[in-house]
N, C-alpha and C positions, 0 to 999 in steps of 0.2 A: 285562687284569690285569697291576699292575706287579708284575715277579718280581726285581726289584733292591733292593738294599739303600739301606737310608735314611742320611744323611749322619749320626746319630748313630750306627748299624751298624759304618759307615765307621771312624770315630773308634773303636770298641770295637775292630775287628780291630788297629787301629797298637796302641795300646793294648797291645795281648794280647802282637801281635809282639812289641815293643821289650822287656815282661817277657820273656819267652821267649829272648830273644837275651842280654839281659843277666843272669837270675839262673838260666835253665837250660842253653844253651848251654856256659857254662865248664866244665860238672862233669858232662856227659853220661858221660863214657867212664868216670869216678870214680866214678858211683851205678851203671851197668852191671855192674862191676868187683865192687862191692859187691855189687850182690845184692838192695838191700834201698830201700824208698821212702825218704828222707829226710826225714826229723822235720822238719829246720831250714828247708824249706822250707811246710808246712805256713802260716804266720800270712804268710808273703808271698803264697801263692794265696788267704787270704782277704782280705787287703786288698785287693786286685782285686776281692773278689766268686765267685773260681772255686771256693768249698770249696760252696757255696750257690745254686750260677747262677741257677737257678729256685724257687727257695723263697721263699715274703714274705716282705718285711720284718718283721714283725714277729717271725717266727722265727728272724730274723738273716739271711736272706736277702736275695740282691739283686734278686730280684722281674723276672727278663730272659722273654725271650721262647722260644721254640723255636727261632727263628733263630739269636738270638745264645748260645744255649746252643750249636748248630753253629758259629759264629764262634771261639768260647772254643776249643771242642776242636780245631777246624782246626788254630787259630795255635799252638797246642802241640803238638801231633803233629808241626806241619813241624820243629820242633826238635828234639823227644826224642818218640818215640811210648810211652816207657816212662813218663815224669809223664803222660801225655796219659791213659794207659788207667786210673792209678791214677786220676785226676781224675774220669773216665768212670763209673769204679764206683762212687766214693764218692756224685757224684751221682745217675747214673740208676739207681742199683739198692740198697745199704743206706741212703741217708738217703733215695731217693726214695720207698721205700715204707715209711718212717717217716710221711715229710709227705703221702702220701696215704691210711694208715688207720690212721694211729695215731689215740690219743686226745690230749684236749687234754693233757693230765697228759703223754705221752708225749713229743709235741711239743716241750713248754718243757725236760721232763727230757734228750732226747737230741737231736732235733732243731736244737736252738739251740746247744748245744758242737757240733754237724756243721758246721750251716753257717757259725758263728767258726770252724772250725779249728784248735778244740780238740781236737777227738777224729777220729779216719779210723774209715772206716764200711767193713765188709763184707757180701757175703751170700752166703747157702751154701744153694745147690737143688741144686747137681751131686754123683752121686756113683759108686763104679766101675762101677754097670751100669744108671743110674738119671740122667737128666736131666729133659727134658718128658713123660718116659715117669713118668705119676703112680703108675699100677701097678706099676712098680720101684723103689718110694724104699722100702727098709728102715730108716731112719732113725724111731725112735718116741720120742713122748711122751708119759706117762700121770701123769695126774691123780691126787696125794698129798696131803690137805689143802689147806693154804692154797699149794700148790708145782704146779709140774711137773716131771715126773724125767725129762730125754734120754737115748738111749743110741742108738749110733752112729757115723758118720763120713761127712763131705763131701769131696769131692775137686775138685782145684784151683781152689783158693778166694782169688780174686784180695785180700792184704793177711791172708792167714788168720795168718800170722805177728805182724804188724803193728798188726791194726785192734782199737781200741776196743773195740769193739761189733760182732756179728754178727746178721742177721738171718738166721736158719733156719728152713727147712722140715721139717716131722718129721711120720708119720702119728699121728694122736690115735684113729682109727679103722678099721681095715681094714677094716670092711664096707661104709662107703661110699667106698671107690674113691678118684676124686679130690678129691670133698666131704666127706673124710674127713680130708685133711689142714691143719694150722695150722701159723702162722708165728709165731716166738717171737725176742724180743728178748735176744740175751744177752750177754754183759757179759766181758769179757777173764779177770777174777778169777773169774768165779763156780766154786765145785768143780767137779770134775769135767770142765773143760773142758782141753783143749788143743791146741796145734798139734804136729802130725803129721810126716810130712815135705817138704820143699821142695824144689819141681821145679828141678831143672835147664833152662832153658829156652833156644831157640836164640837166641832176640832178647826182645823188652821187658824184662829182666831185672830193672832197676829196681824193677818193678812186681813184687813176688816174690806167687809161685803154691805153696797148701801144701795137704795135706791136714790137716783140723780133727777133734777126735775127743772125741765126749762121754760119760763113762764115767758112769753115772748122776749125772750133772750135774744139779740143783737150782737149781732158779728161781720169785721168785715168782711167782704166778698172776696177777699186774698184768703182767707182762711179755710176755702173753698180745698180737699184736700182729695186729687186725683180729677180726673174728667167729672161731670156733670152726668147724674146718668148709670154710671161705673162704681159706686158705691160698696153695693150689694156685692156685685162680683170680686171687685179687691178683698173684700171683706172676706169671701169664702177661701179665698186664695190665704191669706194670711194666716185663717184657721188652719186651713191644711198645713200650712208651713209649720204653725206652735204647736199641735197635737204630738210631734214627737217629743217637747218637752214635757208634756203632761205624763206618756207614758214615762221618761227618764224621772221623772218626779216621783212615778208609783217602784219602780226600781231602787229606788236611795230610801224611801219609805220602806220597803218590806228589808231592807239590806240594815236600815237601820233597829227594826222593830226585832229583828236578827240576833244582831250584836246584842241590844241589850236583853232579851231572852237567855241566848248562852252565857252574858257574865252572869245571871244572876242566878242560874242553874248549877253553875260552878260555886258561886257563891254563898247560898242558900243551902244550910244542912239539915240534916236531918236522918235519925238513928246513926248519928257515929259518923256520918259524909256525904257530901255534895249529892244533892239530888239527881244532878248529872250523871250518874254511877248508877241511878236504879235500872 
C-alpha cells in the first residue's frame, strides 16, 4: 500500500504554504490582537479552494480528497493555527453538515455562498452542561405553524460572533432521548438570535469563541436541516468525519512550532556560535 503523497498532493501543499506565508503570516499577531476572524480574508481562502475543500463542484466546491483536506489544514496551522481552526469549522462541521443532509434547495441556498466564501459557517452542539451528552442539551425547539420557535443557548461556539449562518442542535422531543433531537439552519438576522459573550481565550484567538443565545427565535420550517428526530445522530457523524482535521491541525502546529524553534537556534548565539552547536 502506497501511504505517500501524489506529485499533484505535492504541488497542493507548496501551494497552500506559499498562501499561508504570504497573506497569513504578515497579520498573525494583528488578527490575535483583534480578537476576531478576518472578513478580508475570506474570498482569498476561497480562490484557493479552502472555504470548500471537499464540497463538489458544483456547489462551488473544490471537490479535494480527505488527504488533501489534511494537506490544506496542515499548511495553515504551521502559520497561524487561529485561520487554520476557523477554516476547520467552517468546513468540517457548519457547511459540512449542510452538504451532507441538507436538501437540494438548501445546498444551492447556503452551501454555495459557503463554499465561495461568501458567508462563514458555524455550528452549535456545545453547551454549559451539555456536549455528546444528548440527554443534557436543554436547548428546545417547538413546532409553530409554518416556523420553529428556539429557546436557549450554546456555548463556545467557534465564529458564534462572526458566522453567517449557524447550524444547531435543539430537542424537538424529550421523549425520545437522542432521537428526539433536530438540527436547524439559522441565519445571523433571524429574531430572536444572538451572540452572547466572547471567550477570552489563551491562544487561537483569531478564531473568536462565544456564547449564542436564542430567545424565542423564529425560523421557517424549510430551515428544518436533515429528518426531524436525526439531529443528534448527523451531528455525531459529522464530528467523526472533522476529528481528522483537528488532529492535521495539531500536526501543522507542532511542524510549525518546529520550524520556528530551529531558526532561532540557529539564529541565536551565544559564546562565539549558534546555540544549535551546543
Amino acid at each position: 500500500m502506497d501511504v505517500g503523497f501524489t506529485e499533484d498532493q505535492e504541488l497542493l501543499r507548496q501551494s497552500v504554504r506559499e498562501f499561508a506565508d504570504r497573506e497569513i503570516r504578515p497579520s498573525v499577531r494583528d488578527w490575535d490582537e483583534s480578537q476576531q476572524f478576518p472578513p478580508e480574508l475570506l474570498s482569498k481562502l476561497a480562490e484557493l479552494g479552502l472555504m470548500g475543500i471537499q464540497f463538489p463542484e458544483q456547489y462551488g466546491g473544490a471537490a479535494m480528497s480527505a488527504v488533501d483536506y489534511c494537506i490544506c489544514i496542515e499548511e495553515l496551522a504551521r502559520v497561524d493555527p487561529s485561520i487554520c481552526l476557523s477554516v476547520a469549522a467552517h468546513n468540517g462541521l457548519g457547511a459540512a453538515h449542510i452538504a451532507a443532509f441538507g436538501t437540494e434547495e438548501q445546498k444551492q441556498q447556503y452551501l454555495v455562498p459557503l463554499a465561495r466564501g461568501e458567508k462563514l459557517a458555524a455550528w452549535a452542539l456545545t453547551e454549559a452542561s451539555a456536549g455528546s451528552d444528548a440527554a443534557a442539551i436543554r436547548t428546545t425547539a417547538v413546532r409553530d405553524g409554518g416556523c420553529w420557535v428556539i429557546n436557549g443557548a450554546k456555548q463556545f461556539i467557534t465564529h458564534g460572533c462572526t458566522g453567517d449562518l449557524i447550524v444547531v442542535m435543539a430537542v424537538t422531543s424529550r421523549e425520545r432521548g437522542s432521537r428526539g433531537i433536530s438540527a436547524f439552519i439559522v441565519e445571523r438576522d433571524a429574531p430572536g438570535f444572538r451572540a452572547g459573550k466572547k471567550e477570552d481565550k489563551l491562544g487561537m484567538r483569531a478564531s473568536e469563541t462565544s456564547e449564542v443565545i436564542f430567545e424565542q427565535c423564529r425560523i421557517p420550517a424549510a430551515q428544518m436541516l436533515g429528518a426531524e428526530g436525526q439531529g443528534f445522530v448527523n451531528a455525531m457523524q459529522v464530528l467523526d468525519a472533522g476529528r481528522i482535521g483537528i488532529a492535521a491541525l495539531a500536526v501543522g502546529l507542532a511542524q510549525g512550532a518546529w520550524d520556528a524553534a530551529c531558526a532561532y537556534a540557529f539564529e541565536r548565539r551565544q559564546f562565539g556560535k549558534p546555540i544549535a552547536a551546543f
